[in-house]
N, C-alpha and C positions, 0 to 999 in steps of 0.2 A: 411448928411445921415449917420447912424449910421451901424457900421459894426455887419453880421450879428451874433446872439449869437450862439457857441460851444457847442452842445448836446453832452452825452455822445455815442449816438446810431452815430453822424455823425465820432466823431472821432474815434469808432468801426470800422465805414467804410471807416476811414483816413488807420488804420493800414492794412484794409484787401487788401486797394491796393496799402499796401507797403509804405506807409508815414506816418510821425510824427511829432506830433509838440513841437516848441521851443519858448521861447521868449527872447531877446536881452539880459535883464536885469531883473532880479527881481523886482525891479519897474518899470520898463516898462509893461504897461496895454496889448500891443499889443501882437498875437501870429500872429509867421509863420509855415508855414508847409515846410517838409525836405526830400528831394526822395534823397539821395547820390549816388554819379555816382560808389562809391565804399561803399561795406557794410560789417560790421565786421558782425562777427559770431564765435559762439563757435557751433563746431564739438562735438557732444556729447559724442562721444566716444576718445576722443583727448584730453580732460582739465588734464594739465601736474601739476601734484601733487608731488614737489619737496623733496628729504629728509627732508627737514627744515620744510614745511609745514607739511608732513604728523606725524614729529614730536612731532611739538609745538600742531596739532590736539590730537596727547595719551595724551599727559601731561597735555597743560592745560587745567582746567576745568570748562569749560564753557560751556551754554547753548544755546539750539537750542528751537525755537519756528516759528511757520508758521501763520500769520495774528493777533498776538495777539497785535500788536504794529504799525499799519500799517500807521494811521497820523505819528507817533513819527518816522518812517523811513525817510517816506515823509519829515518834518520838516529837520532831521537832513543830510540827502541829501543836502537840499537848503541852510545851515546853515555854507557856506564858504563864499568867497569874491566874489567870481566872479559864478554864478549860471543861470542857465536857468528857474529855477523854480518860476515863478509870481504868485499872488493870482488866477489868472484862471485855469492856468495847474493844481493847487493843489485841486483847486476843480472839478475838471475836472476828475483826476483819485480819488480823493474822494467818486464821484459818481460810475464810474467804481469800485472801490472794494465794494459798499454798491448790487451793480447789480451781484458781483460774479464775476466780469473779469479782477480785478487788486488785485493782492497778495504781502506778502511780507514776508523775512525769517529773522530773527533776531537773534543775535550774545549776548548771554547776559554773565556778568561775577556777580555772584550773581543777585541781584535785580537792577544792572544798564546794561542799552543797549549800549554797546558797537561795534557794527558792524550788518550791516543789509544793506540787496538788498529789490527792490522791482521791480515790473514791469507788464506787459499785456498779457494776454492768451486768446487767438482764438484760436478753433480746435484744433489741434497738435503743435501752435507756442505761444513759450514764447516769448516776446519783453523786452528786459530786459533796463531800464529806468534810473534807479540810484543806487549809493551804498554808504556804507561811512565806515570809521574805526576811532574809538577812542583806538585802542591797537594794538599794534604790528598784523599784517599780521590777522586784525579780518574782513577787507574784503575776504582778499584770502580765508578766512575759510567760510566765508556766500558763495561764491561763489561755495567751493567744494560742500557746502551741496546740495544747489541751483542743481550746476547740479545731481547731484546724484538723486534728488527731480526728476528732468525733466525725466530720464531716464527711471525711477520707474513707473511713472504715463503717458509712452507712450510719451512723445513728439519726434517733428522730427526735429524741428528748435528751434535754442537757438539765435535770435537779439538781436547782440551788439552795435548795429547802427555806430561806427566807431571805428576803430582799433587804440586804442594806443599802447605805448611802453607795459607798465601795464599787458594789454590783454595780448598783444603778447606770453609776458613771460609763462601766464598761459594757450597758445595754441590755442589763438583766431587767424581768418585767414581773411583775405578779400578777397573778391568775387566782380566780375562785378554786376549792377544793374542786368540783366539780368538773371545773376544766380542767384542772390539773390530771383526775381520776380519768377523763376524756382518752387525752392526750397521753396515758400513762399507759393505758390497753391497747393506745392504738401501736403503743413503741413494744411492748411488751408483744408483740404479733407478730414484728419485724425479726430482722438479726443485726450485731452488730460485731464488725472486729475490730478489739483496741489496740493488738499487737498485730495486725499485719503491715497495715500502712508504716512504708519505711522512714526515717528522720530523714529532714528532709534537708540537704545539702547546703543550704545556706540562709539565712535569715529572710533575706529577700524574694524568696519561694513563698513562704506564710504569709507574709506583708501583703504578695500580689493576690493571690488566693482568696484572704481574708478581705481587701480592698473592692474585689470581684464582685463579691458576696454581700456585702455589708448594705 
């Protein structure tokens, strides 16, 4: 008996009640799905934007873009040793960004992609999925934009599905399932837009924003 096939509309309804899925191994064919008894989150008004970061953001000069690269995140996500990302999940949110409900923000230094998030929106919650860095602190940097993005365009929930050192640093917190499931209805209630908010004209727009906020 053949297990059943992964819609994009089933795993819409994975996320809305709080789960997600993973698979073992990159060659591993198989997917499971993920409720964590504890769940990261960034606080959107908390993402801790350190002097060095909000630094290296004046100076160096690189580029921002929203969905223009969104396999090429995808890809370069899965593109370490040890990955969760199989040919199903990839096609899985493939579909999802072709449907409008998976985005991704990219980090460019001239005409190469150097750093870049991606992830799931329902309603008011971003579900943020993977990221990656080919330069110095060019995730931290997709990240600040990232949230900035979520802020601009109403979200209420920022899923980091689990809280590393990493996170930590940049002011991600963990929360009981229960808050999380809270917190997850009350965003799923809301609306949110991930493409209307325009890129914003220069590095030190997000720095003050975020600064504001923080």
């Amino acid at each position: 008996m053949t297990d059943p096939v992964i819609t994009p509309e089933l795993l819409l309804n994975a996320y809305a009640a709080g789960i997600f899925p993973m698979a073992e191994t990159r060659d591993d064919p198989d997917v499971f799905w993920v409720d964590p008894r504890r769940r990261g989150i960034f606080p959107l008004n908390g993402f801790h934007l350190s002097r060095s970061l909000a630094r290296r953001m004046r100076r160096w000069p690189h580029g921002i873009s929203v969905n223009r690269a969104f396999a090429d995140v995808v890809d370069a996500c899965a593109d370490r040793d040890e990955t969760w990302i199989n040919a199903e999940i990839r096609r899985l949110y493939m579909d999802l960004h072709r449907m409008g409900h998976a985005h991704s923000l990219e980090v460019w230094e001239g005409e190469a992609l150097v750093g870049g998030v991606y992830g799931v929106t329902l309603g008011a919650a971003f579900f943020g999925e993977s990221m990656f860095s080919r330069r110095t602190d060019a995730s931290k940097i997709a990240l600040a934009y990232l949230v900035d993005r979520l802020r601009r365009g109403g979200f209420r929930l920022f899923d980091a599905q689990f809280l590393t050192p990493h996170l930590a640093s940049l002011g991600a917190i963990e929360v009981t399932r229960a808050e999380y499931h809270r917190r997850l209805e009350q965003a799923l209630a809301g609306g949110g837009d991930f493409t209307g908010p325009a890129l914003p004209a220069n590095p030190q727009d997000v720095v003050q924003r975020i600064a504001q906020t923080s």
